[in-house]
N, C-alpha and C positions, 0 to 999 in steps of 0.2 A: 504493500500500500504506500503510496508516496506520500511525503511530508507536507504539511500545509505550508501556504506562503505566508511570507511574514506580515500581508496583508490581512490573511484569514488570522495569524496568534492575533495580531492585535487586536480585532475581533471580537476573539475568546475571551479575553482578559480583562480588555478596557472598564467594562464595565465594573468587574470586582474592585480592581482597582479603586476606581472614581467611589465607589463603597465606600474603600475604607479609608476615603481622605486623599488618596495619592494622585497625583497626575503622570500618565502614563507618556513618557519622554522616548522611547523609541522600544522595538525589539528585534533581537538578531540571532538566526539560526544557523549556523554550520553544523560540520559533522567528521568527525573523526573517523578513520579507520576503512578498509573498504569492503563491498560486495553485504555477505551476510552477518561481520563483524562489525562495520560500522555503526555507531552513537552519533545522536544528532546533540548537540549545544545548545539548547534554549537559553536567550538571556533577555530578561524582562529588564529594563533599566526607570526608576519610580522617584518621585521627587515630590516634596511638597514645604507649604512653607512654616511648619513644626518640623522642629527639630527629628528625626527618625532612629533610635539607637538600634541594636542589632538584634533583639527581641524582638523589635515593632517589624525591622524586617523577615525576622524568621517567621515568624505567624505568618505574614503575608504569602511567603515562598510554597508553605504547606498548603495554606488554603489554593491557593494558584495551582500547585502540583494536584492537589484533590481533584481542583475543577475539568485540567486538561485530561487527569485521566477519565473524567467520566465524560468529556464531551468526544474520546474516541480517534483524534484526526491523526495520529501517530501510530496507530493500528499496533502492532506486533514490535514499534522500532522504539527500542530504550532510544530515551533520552536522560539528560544532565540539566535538570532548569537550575538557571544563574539567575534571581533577582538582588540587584543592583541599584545604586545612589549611584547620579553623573557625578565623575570626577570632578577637579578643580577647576583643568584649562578646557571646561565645555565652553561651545557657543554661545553667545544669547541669541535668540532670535525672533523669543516673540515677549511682548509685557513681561510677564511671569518674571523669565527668565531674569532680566533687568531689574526687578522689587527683589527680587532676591542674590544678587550681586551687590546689592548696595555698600559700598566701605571698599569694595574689591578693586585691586588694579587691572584694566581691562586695555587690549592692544585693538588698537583702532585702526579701520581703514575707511574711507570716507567712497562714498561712488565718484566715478567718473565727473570734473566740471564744479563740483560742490567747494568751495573756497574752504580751506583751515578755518577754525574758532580762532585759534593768535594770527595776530597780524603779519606774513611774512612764515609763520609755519608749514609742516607739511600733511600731507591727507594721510600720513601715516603718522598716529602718536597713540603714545599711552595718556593713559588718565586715570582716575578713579571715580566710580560711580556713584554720584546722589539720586536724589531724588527724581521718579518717574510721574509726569501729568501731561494730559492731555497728545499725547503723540511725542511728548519733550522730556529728553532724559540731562539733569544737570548731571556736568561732568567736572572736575575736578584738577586742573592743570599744576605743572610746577613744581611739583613733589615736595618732597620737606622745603625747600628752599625759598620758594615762591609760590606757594599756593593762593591758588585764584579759581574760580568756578564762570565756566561757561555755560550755555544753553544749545544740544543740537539736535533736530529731530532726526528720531527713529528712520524714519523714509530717509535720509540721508546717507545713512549708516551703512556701506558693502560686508561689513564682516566684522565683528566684535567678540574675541577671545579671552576669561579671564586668564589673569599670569598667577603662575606659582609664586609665591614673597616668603624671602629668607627672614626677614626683618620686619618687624613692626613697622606703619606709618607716623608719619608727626599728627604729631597732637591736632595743628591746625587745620592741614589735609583730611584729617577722618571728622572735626567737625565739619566745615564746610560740607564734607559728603552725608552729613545726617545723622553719621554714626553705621554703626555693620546693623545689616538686616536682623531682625529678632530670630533666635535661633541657630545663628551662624556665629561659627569662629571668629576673632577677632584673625584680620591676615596677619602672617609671621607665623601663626600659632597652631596652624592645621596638625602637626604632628603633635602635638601636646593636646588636645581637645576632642577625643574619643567619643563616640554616639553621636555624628552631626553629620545632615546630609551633606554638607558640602565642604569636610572636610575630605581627609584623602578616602576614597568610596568605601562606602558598605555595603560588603556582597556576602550575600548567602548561597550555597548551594543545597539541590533537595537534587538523589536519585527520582526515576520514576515511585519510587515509595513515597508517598507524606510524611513518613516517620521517622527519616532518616537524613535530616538535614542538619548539615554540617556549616561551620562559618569559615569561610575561607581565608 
């Protein structure tokens, strides 16, 4: 029996998901090994804007792992479901994503035409992210040294990455940005701040058993 596409898991899933609070941020299938030995990789990736420690994702994984086994679409082929919290350096790409970066240093590309926020700058710079209204996300220029806050709309925006920080930001920089979204790390501090979506990911895995999930 062949596998579902990752347009049918997300499908399956969304809805549990959006149940139990979470927004469902993508999922991805592969498959190890070949012919009648191969395992397929389910990975459900889950985000929201409460904090998620690894209980709240383990529950989630079993119930998920329950569901696919009763809805069938994997027939006879073990699977491996991995759910998951996005890493650090995710995308932003729609609201959400943006309210919940807040405090974070983000690598910026601007579209085609669109003139830099500083005078004389380029369509490529970092920033840090404040506050999101109305299509308009203030940004945060300058770093410890010179911080200043700009205004640029979303539609403007080609690509926006947050970056890993070894370091804490200045004081004046993370006011101007609003402060770190509720829930979230302070930056600098992802490795020291355990049970947070957005620090470094939290993945669970479940075999096809519900019983039997393990934290990675």
């Amino acid at each position: 029996m062949p596998m579902p596409t990752e347009e049918r898991l997300s499908q399956l899933v969304a809805g549990l998901v959006e149940r139990r609070g979470f927004d469902l941020e993508g999922v991805e299938i592969s498959t190890a090994g070949k012919h009648a030995e191969a395992q397929a990789r389910v990975k459900v990736i889950v985000d929201s804007d409460d904090a998620s420690d690894l209980d709240t994702i383990a529950e989630l994984s079993r119930e998920l792992s329950e569901h696919l086994d009763e809805a069938g679409d994997f027939g006879e082929t073990e699977y491996l479901l991995e759910v998951t919290t996005p890493g650090i350096d995710r995308p932003l790409t729609v609201d959400r994503h943006w309210r919940r970066a807040r405090g974070r240093k983000v690598r910026i590309s601007l579209r085609p035409g669109v003139p830099a926020p500083d005078s004389g700058g380029s369509d490529k710079f970092e920033a840090r992210v404040g506050a999101l209204a109305d299509g308009t996300v203030a940004l945060v220029l300058g770093g410890k040294r010179n911080p200043h806050r700009v205004s640029v709309a979303l539609a403007d925006i080609a690509e926006a990455v947050v970056q890993v920080e070894f370091s804490p930001p200045g004081a004046r920089e993370l006011e101007l940005a609003g402060g770190v979204a509720p829930g979230r790390p302070r930056p600098g501090q992802e490795e020291e701040v355990p049970g947070t979506t957005d620090a470094l990911p939290e993945s669970v895995t479940a075999s096809d058993s519900p019983t039997e999930g393990i934290v990675e």
